[in-house]
C-alpha positions as CSV (number, residue, x, y, z in Angstrom):
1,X,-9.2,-18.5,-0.4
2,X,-10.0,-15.2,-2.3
3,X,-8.1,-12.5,-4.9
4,X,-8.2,-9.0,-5.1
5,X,-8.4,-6.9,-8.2
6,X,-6.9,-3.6,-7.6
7,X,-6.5,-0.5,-10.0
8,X,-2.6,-0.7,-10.9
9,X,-2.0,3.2,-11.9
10,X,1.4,3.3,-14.5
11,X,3.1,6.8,-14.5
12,X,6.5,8.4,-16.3
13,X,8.5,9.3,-13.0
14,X,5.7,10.3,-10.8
15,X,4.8,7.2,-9.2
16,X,6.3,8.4,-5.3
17,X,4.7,11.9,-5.8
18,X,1.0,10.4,-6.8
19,X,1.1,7.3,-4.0
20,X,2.2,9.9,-1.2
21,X,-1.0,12.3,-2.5
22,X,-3.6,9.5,-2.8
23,X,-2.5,8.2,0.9
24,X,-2.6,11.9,2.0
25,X,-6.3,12.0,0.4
26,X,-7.2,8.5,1.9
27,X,-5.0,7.5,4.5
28,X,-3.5,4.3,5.2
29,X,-0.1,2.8,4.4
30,X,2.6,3.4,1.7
31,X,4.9,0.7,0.3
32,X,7.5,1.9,-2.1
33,X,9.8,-0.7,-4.0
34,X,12.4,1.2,-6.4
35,X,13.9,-0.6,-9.1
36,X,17.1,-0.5,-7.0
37,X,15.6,-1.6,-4.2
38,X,14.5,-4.7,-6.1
39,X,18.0,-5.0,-8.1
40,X,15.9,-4.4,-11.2
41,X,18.0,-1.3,-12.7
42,X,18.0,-1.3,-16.8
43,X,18.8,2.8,-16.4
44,X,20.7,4.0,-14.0
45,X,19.0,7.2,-14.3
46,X,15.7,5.5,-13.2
47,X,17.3,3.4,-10.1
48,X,15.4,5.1,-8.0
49,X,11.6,5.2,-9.9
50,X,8.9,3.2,-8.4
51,X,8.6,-0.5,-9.4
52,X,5.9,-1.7,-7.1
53,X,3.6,1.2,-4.8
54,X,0.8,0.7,-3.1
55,X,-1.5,2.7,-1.0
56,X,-3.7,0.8,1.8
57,X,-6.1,2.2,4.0
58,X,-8.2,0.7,6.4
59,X,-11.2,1.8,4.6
60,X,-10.7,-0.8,1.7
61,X,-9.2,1.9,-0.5
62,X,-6.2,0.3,-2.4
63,X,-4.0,1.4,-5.7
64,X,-1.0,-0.1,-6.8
65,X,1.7,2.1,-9.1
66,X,5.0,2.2,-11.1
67,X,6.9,3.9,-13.2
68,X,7.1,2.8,-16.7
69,X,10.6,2.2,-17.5
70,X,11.9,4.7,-20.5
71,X,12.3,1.9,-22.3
72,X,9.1,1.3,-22.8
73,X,6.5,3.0,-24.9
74,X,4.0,4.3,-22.3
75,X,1.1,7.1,-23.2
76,X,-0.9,8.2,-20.4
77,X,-3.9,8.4,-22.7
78,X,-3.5,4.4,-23.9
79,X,-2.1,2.4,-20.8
80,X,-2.4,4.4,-18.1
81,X,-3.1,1.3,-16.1
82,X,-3.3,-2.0,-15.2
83,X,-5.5,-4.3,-14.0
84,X,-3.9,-6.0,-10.6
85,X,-5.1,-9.5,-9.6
86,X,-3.4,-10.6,-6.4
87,X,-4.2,-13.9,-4.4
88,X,-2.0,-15.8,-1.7
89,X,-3.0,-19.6,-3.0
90,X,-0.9,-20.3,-6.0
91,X,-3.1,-22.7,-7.0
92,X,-5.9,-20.3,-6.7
93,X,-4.0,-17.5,-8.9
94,X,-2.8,-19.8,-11.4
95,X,-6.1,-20.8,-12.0
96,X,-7.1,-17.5,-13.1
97,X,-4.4,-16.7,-15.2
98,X,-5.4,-19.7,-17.1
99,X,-8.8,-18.1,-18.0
100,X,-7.0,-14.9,-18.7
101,X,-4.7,-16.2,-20.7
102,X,-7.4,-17.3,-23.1
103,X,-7.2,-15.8,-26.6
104,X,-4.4,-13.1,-24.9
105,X,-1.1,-11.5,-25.8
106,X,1.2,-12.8,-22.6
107,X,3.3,-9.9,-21.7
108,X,5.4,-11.6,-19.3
109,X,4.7,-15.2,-18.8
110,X,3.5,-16.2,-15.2
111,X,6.5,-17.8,-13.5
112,X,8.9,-17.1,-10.4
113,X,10.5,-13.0,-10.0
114,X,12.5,-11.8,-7.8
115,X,9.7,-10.1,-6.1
116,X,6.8,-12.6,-6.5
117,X,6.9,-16.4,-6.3
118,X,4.7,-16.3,-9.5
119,X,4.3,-13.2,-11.8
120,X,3.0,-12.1,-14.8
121,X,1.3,-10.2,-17.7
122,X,-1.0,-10.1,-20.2
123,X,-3.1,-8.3,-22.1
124,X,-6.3,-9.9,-22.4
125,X,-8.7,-10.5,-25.3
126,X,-10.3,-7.7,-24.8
127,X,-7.5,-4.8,-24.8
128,X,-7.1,-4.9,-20.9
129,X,-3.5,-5.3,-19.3
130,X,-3.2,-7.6,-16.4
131,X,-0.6,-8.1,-13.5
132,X,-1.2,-11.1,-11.7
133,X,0.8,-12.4,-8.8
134,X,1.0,-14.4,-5.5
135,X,1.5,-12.4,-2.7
136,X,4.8,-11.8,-1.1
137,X,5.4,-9.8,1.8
138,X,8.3,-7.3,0.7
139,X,11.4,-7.2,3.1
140,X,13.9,-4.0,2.8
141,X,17.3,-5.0,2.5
């Protein structure tokens, strides 16, 4: 069993454009889930942002990336990004969002999504946003 912590980088709108330069910079793969993609439209306008991105190369480089919807307050100079804690035992993962969840602000509480069989958020005690999930390969529709 083991988790990853990966650098999840939050944009307005330019989530696609900085994905597709960081895999031209260090190869790998691209994964790009829009919120209509993931039936997760709140604008219309923004159907088409990235919810989930991620860059993988084969040389252990790895970012994950969205765009924050205009809803909600985003300032590149305050939360610019997230801290992404991924696993494939649920047990495993559920056990660490226990410890994070100590003395934070949940976010989003950690539960089933449409993408994820367990999700969520927090910002832990120490000012640091957190995404945890359980891994789930994505299938287009």
């Amino acid at each position: 069993m083991s988790v990853d912590a990966v650098t999840h980088l939050n944009f307005r709108g330019d989530a696609r454009e900085a994905l597709a330069f960081y895999r031209s910079v260090f190869g790998g793969d691209l994964v790009a889930v829009t919120y209509k993609d993931a039936g997760n439209v709140q604008d219309p306008a923004e159907a088409d942002q990235i919810m989930w991105g991620q860059v993988s190369a084969p040389n252990g480089f790895r970012v994950m990336a969205y765009d924050v919807p205009s809803g909600q307050p985003w300032d590149q100079g305050q939360n610019a990004f997230f801290l992404a804690l991924r696993g494939q035992d649920a047990d495993e993962v559920t056990a660490c969002w226990d410890g994070l969840a100590d003395g934070a602000s949940v976010l989003r509480p950690f539960g089933p999504a449409d993408w994820a069989p367990l999700y969520g958020m927090l910002k832990d005690r120490f000012g640091v946003t957190w995404v945890v999930d359980v891994v789930s390969p994505y299938v287009p529709s």
